[in-house]
N, C-alpha and C positions, 0 to 999 in steps of 0.2 A: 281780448274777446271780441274786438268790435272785426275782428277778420270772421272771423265765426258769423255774427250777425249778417255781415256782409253777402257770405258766401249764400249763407240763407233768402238773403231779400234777392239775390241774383236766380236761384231756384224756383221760387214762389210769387215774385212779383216784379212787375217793374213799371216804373214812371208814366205814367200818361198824362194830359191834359187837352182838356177841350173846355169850349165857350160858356161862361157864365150865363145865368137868367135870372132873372127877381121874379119869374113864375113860381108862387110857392106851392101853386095847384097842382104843378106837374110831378108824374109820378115816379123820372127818371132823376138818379141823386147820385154826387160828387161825394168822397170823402175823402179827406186830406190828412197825409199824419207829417210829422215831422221828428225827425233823429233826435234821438235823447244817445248822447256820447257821456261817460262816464259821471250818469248820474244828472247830468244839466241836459235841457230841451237847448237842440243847436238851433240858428236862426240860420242856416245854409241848408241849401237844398229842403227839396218833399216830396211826396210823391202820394200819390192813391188810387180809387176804382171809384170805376160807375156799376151803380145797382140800377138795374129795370127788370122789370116785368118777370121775378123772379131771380134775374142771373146774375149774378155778380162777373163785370168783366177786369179782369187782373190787369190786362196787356193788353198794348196797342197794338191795333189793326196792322202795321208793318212787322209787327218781332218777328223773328221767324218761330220761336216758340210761344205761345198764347195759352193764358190760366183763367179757367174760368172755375165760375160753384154755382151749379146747376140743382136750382132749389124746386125745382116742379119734378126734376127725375131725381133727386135725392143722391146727388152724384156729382166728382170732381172729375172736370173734363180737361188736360192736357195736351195741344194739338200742334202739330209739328212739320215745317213743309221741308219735306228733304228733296230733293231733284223733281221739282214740278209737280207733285204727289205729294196731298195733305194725311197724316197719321197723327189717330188719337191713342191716347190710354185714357182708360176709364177708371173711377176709384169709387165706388159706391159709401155712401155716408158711414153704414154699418161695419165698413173695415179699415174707417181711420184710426187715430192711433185716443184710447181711451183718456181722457185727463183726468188729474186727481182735484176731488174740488176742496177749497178752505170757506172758512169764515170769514176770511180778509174783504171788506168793502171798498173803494175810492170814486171819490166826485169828478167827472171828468166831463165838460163841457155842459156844466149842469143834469147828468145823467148817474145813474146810480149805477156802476159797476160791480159785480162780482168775479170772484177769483178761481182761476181754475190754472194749474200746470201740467206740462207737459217733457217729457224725457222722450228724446232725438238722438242718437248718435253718444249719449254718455252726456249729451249739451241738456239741460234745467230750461226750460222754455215757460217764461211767467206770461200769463193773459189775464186780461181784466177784460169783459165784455159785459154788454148790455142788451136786456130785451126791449127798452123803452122808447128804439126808434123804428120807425116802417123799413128804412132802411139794413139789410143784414150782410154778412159779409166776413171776411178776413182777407185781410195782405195775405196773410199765410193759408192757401186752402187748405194745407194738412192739421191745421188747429183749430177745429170748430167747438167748441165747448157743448153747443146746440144747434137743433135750426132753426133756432130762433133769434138769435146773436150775432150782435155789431159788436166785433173786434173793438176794443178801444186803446187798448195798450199792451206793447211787449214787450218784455224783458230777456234778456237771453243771458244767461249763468249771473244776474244779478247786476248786470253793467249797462250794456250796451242794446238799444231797443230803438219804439217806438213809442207814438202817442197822438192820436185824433187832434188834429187841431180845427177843422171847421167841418162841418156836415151843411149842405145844402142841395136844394131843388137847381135843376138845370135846365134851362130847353131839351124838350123831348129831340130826339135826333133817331136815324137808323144806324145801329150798331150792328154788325155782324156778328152771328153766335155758328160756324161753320160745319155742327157738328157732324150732321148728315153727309156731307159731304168729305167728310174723315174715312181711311179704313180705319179698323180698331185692331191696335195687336198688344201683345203682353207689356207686363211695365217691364222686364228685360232688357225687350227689343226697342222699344221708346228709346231707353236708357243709354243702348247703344246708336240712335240714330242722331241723338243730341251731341254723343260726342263727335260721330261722323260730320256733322251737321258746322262745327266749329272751326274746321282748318280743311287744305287741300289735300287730296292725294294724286299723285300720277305713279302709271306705273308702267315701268322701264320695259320691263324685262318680264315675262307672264310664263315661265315653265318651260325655260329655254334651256339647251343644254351646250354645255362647255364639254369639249372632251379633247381626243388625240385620233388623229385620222387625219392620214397625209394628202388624202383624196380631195378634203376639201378645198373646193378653190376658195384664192382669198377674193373676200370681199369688193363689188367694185362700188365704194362707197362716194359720192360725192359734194357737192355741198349744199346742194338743192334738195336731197333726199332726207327724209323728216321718218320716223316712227316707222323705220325700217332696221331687223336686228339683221348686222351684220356680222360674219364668222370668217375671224382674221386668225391670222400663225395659226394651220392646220386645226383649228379647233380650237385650243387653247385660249382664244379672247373674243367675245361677243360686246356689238359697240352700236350705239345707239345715237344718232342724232334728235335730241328731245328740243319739243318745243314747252316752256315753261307758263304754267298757267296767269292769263292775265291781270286777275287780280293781285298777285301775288306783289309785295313792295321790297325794297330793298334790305328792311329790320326785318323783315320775320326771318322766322326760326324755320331750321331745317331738318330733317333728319332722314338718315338714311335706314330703309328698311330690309334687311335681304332674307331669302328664305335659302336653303342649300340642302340636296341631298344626294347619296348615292345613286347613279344609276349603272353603276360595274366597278368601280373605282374601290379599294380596299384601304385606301392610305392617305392617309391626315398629308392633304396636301397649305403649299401657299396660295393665297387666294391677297384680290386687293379690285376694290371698288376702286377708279379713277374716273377722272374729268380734263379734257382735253376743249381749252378756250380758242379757237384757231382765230381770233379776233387779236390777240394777244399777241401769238407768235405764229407767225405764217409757215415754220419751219417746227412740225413735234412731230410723234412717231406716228401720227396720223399716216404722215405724208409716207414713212416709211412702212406700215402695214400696207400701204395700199399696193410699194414699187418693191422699193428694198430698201433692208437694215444699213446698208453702205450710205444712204443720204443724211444718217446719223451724227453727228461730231463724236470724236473719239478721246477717251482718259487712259494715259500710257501709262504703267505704272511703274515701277522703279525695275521690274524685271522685267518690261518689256513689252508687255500683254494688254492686250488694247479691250477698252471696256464702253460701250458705243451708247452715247444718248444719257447720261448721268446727271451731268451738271450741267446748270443754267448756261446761256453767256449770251453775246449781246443779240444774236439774231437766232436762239434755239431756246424754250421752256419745255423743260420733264413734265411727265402730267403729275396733276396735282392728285396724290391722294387722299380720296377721302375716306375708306375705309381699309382697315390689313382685318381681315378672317383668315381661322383655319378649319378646312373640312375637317370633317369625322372620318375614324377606322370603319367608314361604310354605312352611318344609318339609313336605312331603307332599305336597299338591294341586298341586306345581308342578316337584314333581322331575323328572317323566316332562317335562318341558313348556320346559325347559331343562339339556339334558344335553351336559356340555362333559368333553374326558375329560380324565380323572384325577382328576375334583372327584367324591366319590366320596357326594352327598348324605346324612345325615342323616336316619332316617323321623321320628323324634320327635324335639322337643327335652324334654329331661329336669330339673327343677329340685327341691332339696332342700332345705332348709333345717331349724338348729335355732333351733324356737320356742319350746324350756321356759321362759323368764323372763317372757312377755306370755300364755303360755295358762292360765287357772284349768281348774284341774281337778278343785276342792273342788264344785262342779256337776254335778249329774247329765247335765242335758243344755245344749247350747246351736246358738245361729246360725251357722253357718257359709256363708260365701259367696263369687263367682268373682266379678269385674268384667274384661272386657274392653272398652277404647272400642275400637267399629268400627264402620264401617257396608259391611258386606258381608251380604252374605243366607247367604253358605256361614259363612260365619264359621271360628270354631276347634272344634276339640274338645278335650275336657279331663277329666282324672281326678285328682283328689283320694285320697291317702292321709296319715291320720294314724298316725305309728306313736307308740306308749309305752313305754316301756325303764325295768326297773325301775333303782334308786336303790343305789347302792355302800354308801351309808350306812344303817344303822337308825336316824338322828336326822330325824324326818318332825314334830318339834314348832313346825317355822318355817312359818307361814302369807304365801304370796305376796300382795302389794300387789301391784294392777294398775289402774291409772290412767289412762284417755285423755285427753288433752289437744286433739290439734287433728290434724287428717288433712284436706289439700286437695286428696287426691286425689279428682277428681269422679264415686264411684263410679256418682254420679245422674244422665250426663251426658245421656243421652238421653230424661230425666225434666226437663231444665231448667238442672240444676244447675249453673254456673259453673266456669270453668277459676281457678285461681288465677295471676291475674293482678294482682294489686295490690301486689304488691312493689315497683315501679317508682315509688308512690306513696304505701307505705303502708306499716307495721310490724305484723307478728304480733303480739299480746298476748293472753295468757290466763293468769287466775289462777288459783293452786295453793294444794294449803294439805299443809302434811308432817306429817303424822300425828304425837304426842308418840313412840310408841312403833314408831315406821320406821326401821330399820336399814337401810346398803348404800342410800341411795338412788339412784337413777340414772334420766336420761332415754335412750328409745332412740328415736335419731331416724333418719327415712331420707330422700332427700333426692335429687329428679333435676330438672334442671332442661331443658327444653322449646320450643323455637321452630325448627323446622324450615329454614332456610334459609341464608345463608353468616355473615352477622351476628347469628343467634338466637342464643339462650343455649345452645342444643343443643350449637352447634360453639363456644361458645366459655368460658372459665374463667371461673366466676362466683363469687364471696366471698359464703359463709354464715356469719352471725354470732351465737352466741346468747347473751344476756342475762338475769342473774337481778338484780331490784331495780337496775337500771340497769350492772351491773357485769358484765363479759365474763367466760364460762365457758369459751365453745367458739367455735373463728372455723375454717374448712377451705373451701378450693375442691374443693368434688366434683366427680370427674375418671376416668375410664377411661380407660387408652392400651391394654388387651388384647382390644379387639373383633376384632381380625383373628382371636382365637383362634376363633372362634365362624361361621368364613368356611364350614363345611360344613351350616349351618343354616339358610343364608339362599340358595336357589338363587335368589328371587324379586330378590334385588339388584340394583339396575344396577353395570355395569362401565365404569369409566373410562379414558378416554385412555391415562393414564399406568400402568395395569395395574392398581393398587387396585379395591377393590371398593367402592361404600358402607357397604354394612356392615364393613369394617375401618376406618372413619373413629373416628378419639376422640370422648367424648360426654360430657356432664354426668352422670356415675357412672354410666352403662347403657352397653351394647349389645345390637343384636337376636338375642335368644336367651338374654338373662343376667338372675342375678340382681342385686340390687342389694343387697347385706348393708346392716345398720344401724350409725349410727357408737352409742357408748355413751359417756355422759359422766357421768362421776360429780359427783354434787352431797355429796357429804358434809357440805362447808362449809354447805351454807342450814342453819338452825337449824328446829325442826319452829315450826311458823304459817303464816300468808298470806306469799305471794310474789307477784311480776308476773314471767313469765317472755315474752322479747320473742326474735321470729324477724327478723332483717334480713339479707336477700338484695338484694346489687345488680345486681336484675333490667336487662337492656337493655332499649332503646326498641323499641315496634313498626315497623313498616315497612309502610305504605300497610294492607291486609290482613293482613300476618302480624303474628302477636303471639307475642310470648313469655310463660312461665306458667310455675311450680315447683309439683311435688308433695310436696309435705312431709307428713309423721306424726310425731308424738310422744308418748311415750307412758313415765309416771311409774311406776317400778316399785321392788321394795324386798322387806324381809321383816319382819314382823311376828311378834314374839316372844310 
């Protein structure tokens, strides 16, 4: 319960202090509670408010959100500085939440308390307050019993609380009450600007469009050039050099945010968020979007077929993925265009993902990029956001290990690049080496497999196997059976006989409109050196022209002490 309590006092009040007085004339006054944990008053930590001239001030002058109880306007004032502009909500006394009162009395600092509770969220919220001091107020402004009432003690589901431990006069001082100078907007929008207000956002990519169009010239991107989107392989890939925002530290959390939708495109394509570190490896497909696919190193397979840009080695890194999406059968450009009632379309599909363990953020700036394979001229649109969340911890001394290893997904495809198709005849291998001092190591690997037809690997369960020094670590058949979830996405679908839709069919870990999360496999066991780590998929046979193919990434990650 005492998480409960917590979350409460982080809502409603927080810590301040300021200078004592033995002026007992003055009108401005301190009050102090201290934690009551399971029933016992802790002697760690306290916290309270200044009452003057009416107001009760919850919060210190710097919080970025500030509590006050506004006893001359009869009103709970909330104020909030988001981007250089202060915003209030307002709470008028008459529409706080009613308490039930009891007979229960308690002595609390030589004052007579009465009892009055409160129900919050399904949470029992016990108060005991007093009329007996000049003083009025709550930690909690949403629990006024009256307004005439000094909070003296709270209980939350019977456990975990508070309790008054001194009340005194202070030097008068000037306190800021900033109300006036607030806009005022709904509790909603408050609501929302608190969580804006918590973490970063940057945004990549604003309603850019990926598509197929040979016209496009590629990109002449370079390394100077910052929050400029670039349109590389005909369309097919838009790449951003970002600059990463500076408060940001190395533990916080990351997550990628994408929006995606039709703009002529009918077909649940492959899609994949990457990150390309040119600090890292001076040689990635960077260099070859810019010139050509030939400055790529090449994977031959046992028949022959050359597969360009795959695997790590010593002077070339694959970009790192951080997200596999797959478009929809057309939400947007096709809703108007197929309207059946009660299917109630979808305008965007929506994708989220956390990627804090594969994004360095010890960087100022880096590559970021979109891949769509398609060949439609409308193609999709698409927006990119990264958001940053600070870190619960203040231990920021572990520096992340980030490692690419091998990505087949063909983000080059309409540069050349190869489908991975050599499973049916070949084995993935690429060497690793574990750093002496890599803690937690782990592969993240993702993994969809590919072949459009009734026999392809698409529709059917195909065994992943992965191998470290000859020895099996990880072996799964990647599988979705919850595409149907995803049936208001895809209006472009065909409908079948039988009532199904395609896009409700099961699929090799996808369907249109989803993400495909990474499996995580922990390697503790390899000892730090050289390794051979080996991918074996038992890919099916092709069929006259179709062929089957697997997109695979993976990627060595860890923490370094």
């Amino acid at each position: 319960m005492k998480y409960v309590f917590l979350v409460l006092v982080s809502v409603f009040s927080i810590a301040i202090a300021y200078g004592e007085s033995n002026d007992k004339s003055s009108k401005t006054f301190k009050i102090e509670y201290k934690y009551i944990r399971n029933g016992k008053v802790s002697d760690n930590g306290n916290y309270g408010f200044i009452f003057k001239d009416g107001i009760a001030f919850l919060s210190g002058k710097d919080d970025k959100i500030r509590s006050f109880i506004d006893y001359n306007k009869r009103q709970n004032v909330n104020i909030i500085s988001y981007k250089d502009e202060l915003y209030k909500k307002v709470k008028h006394f008459d529409s706080l939440i009613n308490p039930d009162f009891g007979d229960k009395t308690e002595n609390i600092l030589g004052y007579k308390c009465n009892y009055a509770s409160f129900n919050y969220f399904s949470n029992k919220i016990e108060v005991w307050y007093t009329i007996e001091t000049e003083a009025k107020g709550s930690p909690y402004s949403s629990y006024l019993p009256n307004e005439n009432s000094l909070v003296m003690k709270v209980l939350v589901n019977g456990g975990s609380g508070i309790i008054a431990d001194t009340i005194y006069a202070i030097q008068d001082q000037k306190i800021i009450f900033p109300e006036n100078r607030a806009k005022e907007i709904s509790d909603s929008e408050f609501e929302e600007l608190k969580i804006l207000s918590r973490y970063k956002s940057l945004t990549v990519f604003d309603n850019d469009t990926i598509n197929f169009d040979p016209s496009i010239k590629k990109g002449d991107a370079t390394d100077t050039a910052t929050n400029v989107c670039y349109h590389f392989s005909k369309g097919s890939i838009i790449m951003k050099k970002i600059v990463l925002p500076e408060e940001v530290e190395n533990d916080w959390g990351v997550f990628a945010k994408l929006s995606c939708k039709s703009n002529g495109d009918a077909y649940d394509r492959t899609g994949s968020v990457f990150m390309i570190n040119p600090d890292k490896s001076k040689n990635n497909i960077l260099n070859a979007l810019r010139d050509s696919i030939d400055q790529l190193p090449v994977f031959t397979d046992n028949n022959g077929k050359n597969y360009q840009g795959i695997i790590a080695s010593n002077n070339y890194e694959p970009p790192v993925e951080l997200m596999r999406f797959f478009t929809t059968f057309g939400v947007n450009h096709f809703n108007s265009l197929r309207e059946i009632n009660n299917y109630p379309w979808e305008k965007v599909a929506e994708y989220k993902q956390d990627i804090s363990t594969i994004m360095p953020l010890e960087n100022d700036t880096l590559w970021v990029g979109v891949f769509i394979g398609n060949y439609d001229k409308g193609g999709h649109i698409v927006s990119l956001e990264l958001d940053f969340y600070p870190s619960y911890s203040d231990n920021d001394s572990t520096q992340k290990y980030i490692k690419p290893l091998f990505n087949t997904v063909n983000i080059m495809e309409m540069s050349g690049q190869n489908y991975g198709r050599f499973f049916n005849n070949d084995t993935l291998r690429v060497e690793i080496e574990i750093p002496e001092n890599l803690q937690n190591p782990q592969l993240i690997y993702t993994s969809t497999g590919h072949g459009g037809w009734g026999n392809g690997d698409e529709f059917n369960q195909t065994l992943n196997e992965i191998f470290v020094d000859g020895k099996s670590v990880f072996s799964i058949i990647p599988w979705r059976t919850d595409c149907a979830t995803y049936r208001m996405l895809n209006p472009a679908s065909g409908n079948f006989s039988n009532g199904m839709s395609s896009s409700d069919l099961s699929r090799s870990n996808w369907c249109p409109g989803s993400l495909t999360p990474p499996y995580i496999i922990n390697l503790d066991d390899v000892t730090p050196g050289k390794h051979k780590i080996e991918i074996v998929i038992n890919q099916g046979p092709d069929e006259g022209n179709s062929f089957n193919h697997w997109s695979v990434s993976g990627v060595l990650i860890g923490d370094i002490k």
